[in-house]
N, C-alpha and C positions, 0 to 999 in steps of 0.2 A: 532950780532943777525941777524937771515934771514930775509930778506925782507916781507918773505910769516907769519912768526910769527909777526908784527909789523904790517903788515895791519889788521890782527886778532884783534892786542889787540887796534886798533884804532875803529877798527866796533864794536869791544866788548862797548869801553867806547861811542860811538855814540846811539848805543842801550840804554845803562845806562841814558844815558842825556834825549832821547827823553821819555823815559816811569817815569822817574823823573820830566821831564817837563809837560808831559801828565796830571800826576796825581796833579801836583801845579794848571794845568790850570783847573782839573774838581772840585777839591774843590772851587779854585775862581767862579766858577760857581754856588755853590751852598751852602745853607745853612742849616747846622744841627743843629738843636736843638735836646738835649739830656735830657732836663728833665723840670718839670713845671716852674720853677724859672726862665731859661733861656728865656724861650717862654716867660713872663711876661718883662722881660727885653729888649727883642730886638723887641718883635713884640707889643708892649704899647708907647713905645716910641715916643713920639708925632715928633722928628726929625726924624721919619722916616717910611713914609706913601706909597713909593711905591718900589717895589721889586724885581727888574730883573732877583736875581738868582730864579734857584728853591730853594721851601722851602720846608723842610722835619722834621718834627715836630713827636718826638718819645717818650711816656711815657711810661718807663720801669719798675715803682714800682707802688705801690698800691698809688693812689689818690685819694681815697675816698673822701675825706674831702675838697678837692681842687676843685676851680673853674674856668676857664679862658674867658674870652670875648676876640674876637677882635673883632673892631671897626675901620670902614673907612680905609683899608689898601684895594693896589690892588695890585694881585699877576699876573704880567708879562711871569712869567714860570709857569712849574707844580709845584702843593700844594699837598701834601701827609701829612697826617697825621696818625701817628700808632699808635696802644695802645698794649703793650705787655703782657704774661702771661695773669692772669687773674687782669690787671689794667682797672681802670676806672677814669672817673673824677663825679664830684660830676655833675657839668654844665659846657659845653663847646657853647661857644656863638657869634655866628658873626652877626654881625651887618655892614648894611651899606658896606659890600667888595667887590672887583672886583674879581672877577678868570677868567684872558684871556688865560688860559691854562687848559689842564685837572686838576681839584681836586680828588682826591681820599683817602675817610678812611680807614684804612685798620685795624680791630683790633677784641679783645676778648668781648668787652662789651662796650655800650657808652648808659648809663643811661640817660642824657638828653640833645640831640643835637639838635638846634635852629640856622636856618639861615633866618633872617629879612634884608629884605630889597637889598639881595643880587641880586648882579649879576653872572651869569654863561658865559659865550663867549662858554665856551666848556664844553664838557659833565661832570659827574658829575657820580661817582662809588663808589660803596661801597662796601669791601670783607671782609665776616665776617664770624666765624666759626661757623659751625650747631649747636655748643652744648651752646652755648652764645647765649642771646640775648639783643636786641635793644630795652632801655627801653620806651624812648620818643622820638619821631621825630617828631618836627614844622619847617616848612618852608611855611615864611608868607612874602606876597608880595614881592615874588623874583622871577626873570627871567632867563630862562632856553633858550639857545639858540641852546641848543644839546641834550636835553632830560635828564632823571636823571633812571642810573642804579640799582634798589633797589632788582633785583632776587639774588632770595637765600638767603634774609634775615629774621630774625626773629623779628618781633613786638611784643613785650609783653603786651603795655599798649597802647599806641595812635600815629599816624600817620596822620598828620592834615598839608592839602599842602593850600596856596593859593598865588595865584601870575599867570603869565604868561608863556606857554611852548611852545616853537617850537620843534617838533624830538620825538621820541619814550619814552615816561614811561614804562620803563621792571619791569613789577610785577611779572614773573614769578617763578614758586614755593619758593614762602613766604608763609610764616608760619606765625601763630599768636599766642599769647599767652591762646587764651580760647573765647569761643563766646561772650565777652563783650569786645573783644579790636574795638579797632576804627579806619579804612583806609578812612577818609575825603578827598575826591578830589573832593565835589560841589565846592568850590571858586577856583579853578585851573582851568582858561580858554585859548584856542586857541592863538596864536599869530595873529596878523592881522596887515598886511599892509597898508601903505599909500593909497593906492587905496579902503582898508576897503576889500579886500580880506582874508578869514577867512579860513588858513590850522590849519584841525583839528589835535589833538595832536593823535598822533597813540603807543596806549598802547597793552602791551605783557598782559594775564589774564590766560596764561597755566598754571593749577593747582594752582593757586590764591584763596586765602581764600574771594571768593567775595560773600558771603553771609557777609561778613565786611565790605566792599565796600560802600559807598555812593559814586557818581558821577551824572553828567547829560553826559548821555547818546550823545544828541546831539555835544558835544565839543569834542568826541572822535570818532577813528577809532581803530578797531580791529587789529592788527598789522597780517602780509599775512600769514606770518609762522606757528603763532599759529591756521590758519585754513586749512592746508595744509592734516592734517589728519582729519577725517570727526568723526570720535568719540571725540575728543578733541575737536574739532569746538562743536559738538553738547553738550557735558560737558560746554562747556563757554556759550554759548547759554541759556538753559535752566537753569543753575545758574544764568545768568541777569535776566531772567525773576520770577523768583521765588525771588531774592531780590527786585525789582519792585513792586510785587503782595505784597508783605511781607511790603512792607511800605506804601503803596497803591500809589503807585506814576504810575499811570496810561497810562498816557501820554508817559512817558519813556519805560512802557510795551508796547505801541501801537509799539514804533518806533524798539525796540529789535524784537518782533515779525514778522515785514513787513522785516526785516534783514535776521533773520533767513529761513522765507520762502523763500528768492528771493534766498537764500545760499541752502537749501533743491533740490531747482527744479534745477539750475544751475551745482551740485555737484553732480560726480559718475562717473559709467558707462557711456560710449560715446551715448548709444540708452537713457540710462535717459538724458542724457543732451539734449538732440535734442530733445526729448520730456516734458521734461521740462522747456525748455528754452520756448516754442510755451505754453506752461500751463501759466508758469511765465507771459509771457505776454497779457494774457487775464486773466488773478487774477488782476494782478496790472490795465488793463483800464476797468476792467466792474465794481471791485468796487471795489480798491484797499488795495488785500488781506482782503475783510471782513469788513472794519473800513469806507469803503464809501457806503455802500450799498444799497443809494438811488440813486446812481449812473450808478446802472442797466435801471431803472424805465426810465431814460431820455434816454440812451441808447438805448435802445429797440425801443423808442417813435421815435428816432431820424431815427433807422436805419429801422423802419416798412416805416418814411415819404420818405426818399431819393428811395426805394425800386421802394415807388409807384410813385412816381414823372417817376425815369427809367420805368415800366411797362407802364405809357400813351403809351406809341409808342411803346409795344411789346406784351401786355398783350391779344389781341386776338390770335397771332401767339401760343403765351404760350397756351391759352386755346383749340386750335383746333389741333397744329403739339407736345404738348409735354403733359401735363397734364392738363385735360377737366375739368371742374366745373360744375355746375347745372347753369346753363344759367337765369335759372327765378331769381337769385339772383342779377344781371344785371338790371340798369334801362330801360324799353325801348325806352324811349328819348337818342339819345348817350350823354352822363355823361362820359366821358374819365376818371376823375380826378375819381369818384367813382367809375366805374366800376374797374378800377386799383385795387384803396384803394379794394374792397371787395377781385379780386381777391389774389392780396396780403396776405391779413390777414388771408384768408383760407389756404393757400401755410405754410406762416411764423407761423401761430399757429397750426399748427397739429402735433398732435403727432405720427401717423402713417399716411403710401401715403398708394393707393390703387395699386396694382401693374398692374391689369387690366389697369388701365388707361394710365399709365406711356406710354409712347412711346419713342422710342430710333431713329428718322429718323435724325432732325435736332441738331448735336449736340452742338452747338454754344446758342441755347436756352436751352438746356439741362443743360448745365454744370449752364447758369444762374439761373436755376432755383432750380438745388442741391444746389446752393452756397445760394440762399434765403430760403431753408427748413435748412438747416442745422444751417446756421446763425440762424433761428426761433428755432430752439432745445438748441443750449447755452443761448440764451435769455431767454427762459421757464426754463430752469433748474436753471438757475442764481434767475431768479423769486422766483420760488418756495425758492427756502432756504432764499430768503428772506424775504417771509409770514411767515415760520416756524419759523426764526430765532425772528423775530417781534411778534408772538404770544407766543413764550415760553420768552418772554422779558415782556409780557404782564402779561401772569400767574405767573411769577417769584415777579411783582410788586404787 
C-alpha cells in the first residue's frame, strides 16, 4: 500500500475520533429532557439540587392535564425550556431557583407560568409565536440581574411582576388579549446598592399595549431607542399620560408630562434645539413646566430686588445717558435704595419703551438695561398665565 493512501486513512480515522469525541463531550455537557415524566424525575429529585450542565427541557405532546413545579434547584448553565406544536402544560412552576446563565422559553403556548422567589444572574427570554398566546404570567418576588425579554409576546389574561430588576424590561410590541387583560409592574421596583444608590429599571413601551400598563412611573426609564424616532416617542408619551389621567394617578401624570416636554423642546431640527433647549430652560426655573407656578411670584420679586440693589451705583447714568424717566418720581432727599427700586420697576414692568427716549451713546449701560426690560417681559408674561391659569382654576371650582 502507498505511503500517501495510509496517511489518508490515518487522517480519515483521526477526523472520525475527534467529531466522535466532540459529540460524547457535548452531550456530557448537557442535559435533555424529552418529556414531562422525565423532567419530574431528574429535576424533583431531592439528590440533586444543583446543575452544571445546560438543561434543555422539551414537551413534545399535548399536556394539558399535567403540571410541573421546580423548587430550589440552581441552574449553573443555560436553561431552555420548549414547548412544541400546539403543547402546553396545565401549570409550570418555579419556585425558590437560581438561573446563573441565560434562561429562555421558547414555545406555542404556556397557560400558566409562575416564578416565586427566583433568582435571575442573567437575562431572561422568551420566543413565542404570534398566533399563540401566553395565558398567565406571575413573577413574584424575584430578581432580575439582566432585565427580562418579553417583546413580541402575547398576554391574554394577566401579567403581574413583583420583585426587584436591574437592566431593561423589553415590552415591545406585545399584544394583549382584549382591554381587560392586566400588565402589573406597581410592585417591580429598581435595584439599589449598598450605598442606597437607585438605577432605575429602563423599559422598551414601542407599540406596547400600555393603556394595560399599571407601573410607577418614577422606578422606570424609557429605554433611548424607543425615543429615537419622534412620532414613536410622542405615541409612548401620550399613551402614559392618558393611562395616568384614566386612573387618576396624578402625580405620575405630573412626572410623564415635565418628561415629555423637556423631550418636545430638546428634540428635532438643530435651530429647534437651540431654541428649545434656551425655552426648556426657562419653563423648568420659572415654574417648572406649569406644576410650580408660584414660583414665578418669587422669581420676579427676587430678580426686580438684585436689579435694584445693581442700579444704586448706576441708575442716574441709566436715567440721563440711556433711558430718561419723569424725575418727580424720584425722592428729593437722595434715597438711592428707592430711587433705584422706582427707577427699576418702571424699566422691568413695561410693556413697551418709548423709542424717543432710548439713546444708543453708552453701550455698556445699554445692553444692561435691554437685559433688565427684557428680563421684565418673561416675568410679565410668565405672571400673567399665572393669574389666568389661577382664575379659570377658580371658576372651574
Amino acid at each position: 500500500m502507498k505511503p500517501s493512501i495510509i496517511n489518508s486513512n490515518k487522517r480519515f480515522l483521526l477526523i472520525a475520533f475527534f467529531i466522535v469525541f466532540l459529540s460524547a463531550f457535548c452531550n456530557a455537557q448537557q442535559l435533555v429532557i424529552k418529556n414531562i415524566h422525565d423532567a419530574y424525575n431528574q429535576l424533583r429529585n431531592d439528590k440533586k439540587r444543583i446543575f452544571d450542565k445546560s438543561v434543555e427541557i422539551t414537551i413534545s405532546k399535548n399536556a394539558l392535564s399535567e403540571d410541573l413545579t421546580i423548587e430550589k434547584r440552581t441552574f449553573n448553565n443555560q436553561f431552555k425550556f420548549k414547548s412544541e406544536s400546539q403543547s402546553l402544560l396545565k401549570e409550570l412552576i418555579f419556585t425558590q431557583d437560581n438561573f446563573n446563565k441565560q434562561a429562555s422559553f421558547v414555545g406555542k403556548r404556556f397557560a400558566f407560568l409562575m416564578f416565586n422567589g427566583c433568582y435571575f444572574n442573567d437575562s431572561l427570554k422568551f420566543y413565542m409565536d404570534n398566533d399563540i398566546r401566553m395565558d398567565s404570567l406571575y413573577i413574584e418576588n424575584t430578581t432580575f440581574n439582566k432585565g427580562l425579554d418579553l417583546s413580541g409576546t402575547t398576554i391574554n389574561n394577566i401579567l403581574d411582576m413583583s420583585g426587584t430588576m436591574k437592566g431593561t424590561l423589553d415590552l415591545s410590541y406585545v399584544t394583549v388579549g382584549g382591554p381587560n387583560t392586566q400588565i402589573d409592574l406597581s410592585d417591580l421596583r429598581p435595584f439599589k446598592d449598598k450605598y442606597g444608590h437607585i438605577e432605575k429599571i429602563v423599559i422598551n413601551l414601542t407599540r406596547a399595549p400600555i393603556a394595560n400598563i399599571e407601573l410607577n412611573y418614577n422606578d422606570f426609564e424609557l429605554e433611548s431607542s424607543s425615543l429615537e424616532d419622534i412620532d414613536t416617542a410622542t405615541s409612548i408619551y401620550t399613551a402614559l399620560l392618558a393611562n395616568y389621567k384614566t386612573r387618576g394617578m396624578m402625580e405620575q401624570y405630573k412626572n410623564v408630562y415635565i418628561d415629555y416636554q423637556h423631550y418636545i423642546n430638546t428634540h428635532g431640527s438643530l435651530e429647534h434645539r437651540i431654541y428649545g433647549t434656551i425655552r426648556d430652560g426657562l419653563q423648568y426655573a420659572w415654574w417648572n413646566y406649569g406644576y410650580d407656578k408660584e414660583r414665578i411670584i418669587w422669581i420676579t420679586l427676587f430678580s426686580l430686588l438684585i436689579i435694584t440693589l445693581i442700579n444704586i451705583f448706576c441708575y442716574k447714568k441709566l436715567n440721563t445717558e440711556v433711558y430718561k424717566v419723569d424725575e418727580n418720581n424720584f425722592q428729593d432727599k437722595p434715597n438711592n435704595f428707592y430711587n433705584s427700586l422706582v427707577y427699576t420697576s418702571i424699566v422691568f414692568f413695561s410693556f413697551t419703551l418709548s423709542l424717543e427716549k432710548l439713546q444708543f451713546g453708552k453701550k455698556r449701560y445699554l445692553l444692561w438695561f435691554i437685559f433688565t426690560y427684557l428680563l421684565g417681559i418673561v416675568c410679565i408674561a410668565y405672571l400673567a398665565n399665572y393669574v389666568l391659569k389661577a382664575g379659570e382654576g377658580a371658576l372651574s371650582n
